[in-house]
Structure formats: structure tokens, C-alpha cells
C-alpha positions in Angstrom: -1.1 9.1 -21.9 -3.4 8.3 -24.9 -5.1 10.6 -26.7 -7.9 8.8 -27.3 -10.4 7.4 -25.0 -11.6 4.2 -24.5 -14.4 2.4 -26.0 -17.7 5.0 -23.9 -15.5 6.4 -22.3 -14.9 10.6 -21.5 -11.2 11.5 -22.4 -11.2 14.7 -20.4 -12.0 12.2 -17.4 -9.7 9.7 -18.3 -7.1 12.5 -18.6 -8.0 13.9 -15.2 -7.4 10.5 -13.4 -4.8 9.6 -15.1 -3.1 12.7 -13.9 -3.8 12.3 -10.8 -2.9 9.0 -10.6 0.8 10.1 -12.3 1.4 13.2 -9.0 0.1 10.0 -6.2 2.9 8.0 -7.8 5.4 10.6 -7.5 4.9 11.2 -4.2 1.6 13.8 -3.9 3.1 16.7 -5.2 4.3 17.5 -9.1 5.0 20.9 -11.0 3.6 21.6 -14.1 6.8 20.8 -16.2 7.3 17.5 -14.7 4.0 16.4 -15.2 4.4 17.7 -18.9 7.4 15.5 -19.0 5.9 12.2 -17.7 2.3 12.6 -19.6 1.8 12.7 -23.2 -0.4 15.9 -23.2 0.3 19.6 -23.9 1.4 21.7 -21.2 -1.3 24.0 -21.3 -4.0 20.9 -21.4 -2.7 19.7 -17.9 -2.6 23.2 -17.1 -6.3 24.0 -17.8 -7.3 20.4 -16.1 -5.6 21.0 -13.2 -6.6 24.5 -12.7 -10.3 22.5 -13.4 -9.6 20.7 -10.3 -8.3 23.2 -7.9 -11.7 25.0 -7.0 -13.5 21.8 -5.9 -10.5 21.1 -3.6 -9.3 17.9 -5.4 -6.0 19.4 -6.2 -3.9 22.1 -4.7 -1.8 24.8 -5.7 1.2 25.3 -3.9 3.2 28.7 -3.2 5.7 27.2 -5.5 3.6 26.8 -8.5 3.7 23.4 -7.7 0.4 21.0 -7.8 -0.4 18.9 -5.1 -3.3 16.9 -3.6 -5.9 18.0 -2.4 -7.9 17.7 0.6 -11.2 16.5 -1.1 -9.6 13.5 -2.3 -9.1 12.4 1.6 -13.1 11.2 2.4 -12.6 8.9 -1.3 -9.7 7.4 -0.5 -11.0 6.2 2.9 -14.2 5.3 1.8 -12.8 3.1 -1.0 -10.2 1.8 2.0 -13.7 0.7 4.0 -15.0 -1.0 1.0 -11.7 -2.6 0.2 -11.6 -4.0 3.5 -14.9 -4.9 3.7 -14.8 -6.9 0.4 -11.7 -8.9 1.4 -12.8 -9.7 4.8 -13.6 -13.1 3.4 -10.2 -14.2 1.9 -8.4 -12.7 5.2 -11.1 -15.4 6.8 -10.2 -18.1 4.8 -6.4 -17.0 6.1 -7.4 -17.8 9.5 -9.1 -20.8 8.5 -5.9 -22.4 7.1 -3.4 -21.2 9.1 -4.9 -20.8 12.7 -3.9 -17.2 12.9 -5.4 -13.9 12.8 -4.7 -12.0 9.2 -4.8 -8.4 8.3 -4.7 -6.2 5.3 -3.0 -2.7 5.0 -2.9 0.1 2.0 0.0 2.4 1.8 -1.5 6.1 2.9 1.3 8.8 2.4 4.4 7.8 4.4 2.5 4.8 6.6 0.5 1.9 6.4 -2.8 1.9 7.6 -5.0 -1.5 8.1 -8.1 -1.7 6.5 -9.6 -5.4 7.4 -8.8 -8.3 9.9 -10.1 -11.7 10.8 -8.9 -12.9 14.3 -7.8 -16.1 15.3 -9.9 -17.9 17.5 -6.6 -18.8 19.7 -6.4 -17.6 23.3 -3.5 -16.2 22.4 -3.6 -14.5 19.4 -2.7 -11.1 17.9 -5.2 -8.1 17.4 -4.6 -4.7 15.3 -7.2 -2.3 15.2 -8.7 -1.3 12.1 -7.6 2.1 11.1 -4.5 1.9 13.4 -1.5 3.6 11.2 1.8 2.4 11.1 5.3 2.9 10.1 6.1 1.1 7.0 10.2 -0.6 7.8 8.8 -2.0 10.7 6.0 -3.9 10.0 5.4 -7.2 7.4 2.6 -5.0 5.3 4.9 -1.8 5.5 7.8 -3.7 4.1 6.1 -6.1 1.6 4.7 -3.2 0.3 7.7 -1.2 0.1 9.3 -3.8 -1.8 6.9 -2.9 -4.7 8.4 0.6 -4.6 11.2 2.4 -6.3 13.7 3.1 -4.1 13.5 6.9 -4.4 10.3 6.3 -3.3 11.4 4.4 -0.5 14.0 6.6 0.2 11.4 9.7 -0.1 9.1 7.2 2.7 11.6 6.8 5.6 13.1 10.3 5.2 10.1 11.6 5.7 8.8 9.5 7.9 11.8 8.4 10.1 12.8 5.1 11.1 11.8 4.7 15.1 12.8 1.2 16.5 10.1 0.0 18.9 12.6 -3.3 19.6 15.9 -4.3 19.5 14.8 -5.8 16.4 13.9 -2.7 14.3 15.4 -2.0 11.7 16.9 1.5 12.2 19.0 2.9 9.1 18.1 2.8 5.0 21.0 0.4 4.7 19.6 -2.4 7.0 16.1 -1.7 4.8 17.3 -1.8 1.7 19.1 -5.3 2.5 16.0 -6.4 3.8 13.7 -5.3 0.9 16.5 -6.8 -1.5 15.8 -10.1 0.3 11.7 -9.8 0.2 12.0 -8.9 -3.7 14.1 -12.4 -4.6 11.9 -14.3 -1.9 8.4 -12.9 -2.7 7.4 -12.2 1.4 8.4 -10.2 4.1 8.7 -11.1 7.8 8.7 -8.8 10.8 10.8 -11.0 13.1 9.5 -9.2 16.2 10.1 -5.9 15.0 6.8 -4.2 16.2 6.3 -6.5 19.3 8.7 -8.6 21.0 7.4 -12.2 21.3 5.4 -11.6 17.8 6.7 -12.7 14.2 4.7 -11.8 10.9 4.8 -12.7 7.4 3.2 -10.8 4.5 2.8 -10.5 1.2 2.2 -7.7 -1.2 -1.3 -7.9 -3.3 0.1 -8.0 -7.2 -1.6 -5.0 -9.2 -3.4 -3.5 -7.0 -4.9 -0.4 -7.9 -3.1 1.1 -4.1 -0.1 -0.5 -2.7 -1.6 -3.4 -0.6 -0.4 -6.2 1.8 -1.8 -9.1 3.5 -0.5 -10.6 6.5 -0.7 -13.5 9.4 0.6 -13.4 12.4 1.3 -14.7 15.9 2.9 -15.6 19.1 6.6 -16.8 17.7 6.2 -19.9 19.8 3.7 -21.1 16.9 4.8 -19.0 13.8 7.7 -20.3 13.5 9.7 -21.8 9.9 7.5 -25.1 9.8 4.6 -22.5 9.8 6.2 -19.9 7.3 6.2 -22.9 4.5 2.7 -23.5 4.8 1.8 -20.1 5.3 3.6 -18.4 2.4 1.5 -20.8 -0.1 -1.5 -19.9 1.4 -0.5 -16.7 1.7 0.5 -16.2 -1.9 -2.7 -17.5 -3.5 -4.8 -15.8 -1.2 -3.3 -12.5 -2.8 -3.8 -13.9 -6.6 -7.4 -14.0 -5.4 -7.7 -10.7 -3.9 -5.7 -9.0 -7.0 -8.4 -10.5 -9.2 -11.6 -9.5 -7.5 -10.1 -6.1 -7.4 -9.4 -6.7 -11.2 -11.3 -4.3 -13.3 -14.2 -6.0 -15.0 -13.1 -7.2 -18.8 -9.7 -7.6 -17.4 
């Protein structure tokens, strides 16, 4: 962490963010020597902004001493979700457009995916997810592009706590059929649920690069149309529609 802020900018804020930024990453919950091991700040400075933070409710204290997230930080996190949405809607349009099949975009939220926009096919037949709905994250083409972002203890730490229901035949059940799966997503750049949420549906998704929270966009459909002639035109479209996402979530300068 630097010890110098920005250009205008407030280091004790900077600090503060950045530290809370470091226990999201590590799962929601960090004690004070492992934060003092990962951030480049005296112990007692971290101690003294956390124990800032704990009154207001943005942190927590736990009965072992740890720190952990606090409850306060729940009402940002989804309103920033809504506006997220709400500012892609128009590339998860231009999905549709192109590929004739309704899209969807999901952030990582603790040990699930939740969706936070969609644009629905005009089709008859078409797919629908509600926005909001939560979802398991081996599962589903968001869940498991996004997990291949992730470290595997982190991935590990997801489905342990999480567990890994099979909805289909197709599920994938144990760590070891995940971890060959994300291995594959990683060298190809996409995932696919192969009707792993819904028999008789096939998805293909793609994780948004840099985004500020773990974030996926997806199309999918009926398998009689989504099919391998339409993954290679999807996963182009797919692809730069997330280049353009990641950039109008870029921070301004950048």
C-alpha cells in the first residue's frame, strides 16, 4: 500500500478502501496480523482505521479478534450492483441484437452469483432470469467464468462453503470435475453451462477483464439454436462486448 496519496487525494481514505478492498479479496474476514502482512502500513495504523470503521457498522469485530465486513457495506454494494446493471443494459442489448438471444450480467456476492441486468430475446422461445435471482457459482456460465478469475483457494473456500448441488445430470458435483473445467475456461477464454442449470438450455459466458467486482456476461438459449456454429460467432461478440463494458467501468484518466 503507498504511503502517499494520489494527486487531491485523502490518504487516510485511500488507506481505508484499500483495506477494505484487501479483507473482500481474502474472503470477508482478516485478522489484524494478516492484514499487517499483506498491506504496507503499521499495525497499529490499520488498527486505529479499523477500529474507525467499526462504530458506523462498516466493519465488524469478531469474537476472535478478527475483522470482518460489516453490515453497512450491504445497501452500497447493491446499489452500485443497480447502477452497474443499469449502465450496461445497453451492451447486453447489443448482445441480443447480434446474436438473437437473451444476455445477462452477474457480480460475484459472497459464495454466489447474483444477476444484475438482462436484455431478452425477442424469440418465442427464449430464456428469462430474473434480476436479483442468486445462484450457485459451478453451475452456471457467469458462476464459472467468474471463478476462473479466482485463486483456487478462493475457489476452493467458494464451493466448501457453498456446496456443490447438481440441479441435472449435468452438474458438475465434486472440486475435481471444477477444477478441470475452470482449467479448460482459463486456456479457452469462455465458459459454457452445457445444460447444467436447466436441461434443454446451453450458455456461454465470459468474464468482464478488470472489473472493479468479479463480473460475467452471458447469452443463452434453447440448445436446439445455441449450438457450436453459434458458440463461434457468439464468443467474438461476446468477447468484445466485455472489452467495452471493462472500459466504461474504467476509472476516468485510465
Amino acid at each position: 500500500m503507498a504511503e502517499r496519496a494520489a494527486p487531491g487525494g485523502v490518504q487516510s481514505v485511500e488507506r481505508v478502501f484499500e483495506l477494505l478492498e484487501v479483507i473482500t479479496a481474502a474472503g470477508g474476514e482478516m485478522s489484524l496480523s494478516e492484514l499487517s502482512a499483506t498491506v504496507n502500513l503499521p499495525l497499529p495504523t490499520i488498527h486505529r482505521l479499523l477500529r474507525t470503521l467499526v462504530p458506523s457498522g462498516y466493519v465488524r469485530q469478531l469474537p476472535n479478534r478478527s475483522y470482518a465486513l460489516g453490515p453497512r457495506l450491504i445497501p452500497l454494494g447493491e446499489g452500485a450492483s443497480r447502477q452497474l446493471g443499469s449502465a450496461a443494459r445497453g451492451r447486453l442489448e447489443q448482445l441480443v441484437r447480434e446474436l438473437g438471444e437473451s444476455a445477462n450480467m452477474a457480480v460475484l456476492d459472497g459464495q454466489q452469483v447474483v444477476y444484475i441486468a438482462q436484455a431478452q430475446s425477442n424469440r418465442s422461445m427464449r430464456m428469462f432470469t430474473e434480476v436479483g435471482r442468486r445462484a450457485d457459482t459451478h453451475d452456471t456460465g457467469v458462476g464459472k467464468a467468474i471463478l476462473a478469475t479466482l485463486p483456487d483457494e478462493r475457489v476452493r473456500e467458494i464451493v466448501s462453503s457453498a456446496g456443490m448441488p447438481t440441479p441435472t445430470e449435468k452438474s458438475l458435483g465434486t472440486p475435481e470435475a471444477l477444477f478441470a473445467d475452470l482449467e479448460r475456461i482459463r486456456e479457452r477464454g469462455y465458459a459454457v453451462d452445457d445444460e447444467e442449470q436447466e436441461l434443454g438450455v446451453r450458455c456461454y459466458a465470459m468474464a468482464v477483464p478488470g472489473a472493479p467486482t468479479p463480473t460475467a456476461i452471458s447469452v443463452s438459449g434453447p440448445i436446439s439454436r445455441v449450438d457450436e456454429d453459434f458458440a463461434a460467432r457468439a464468443v467474438p461478440v461476446l468477447r468484445r462486448i466485455a472489452e467495452e463494458i471493462a472500459a466504461d467501468l474504467a476509472p476516468a484518466g485510465v
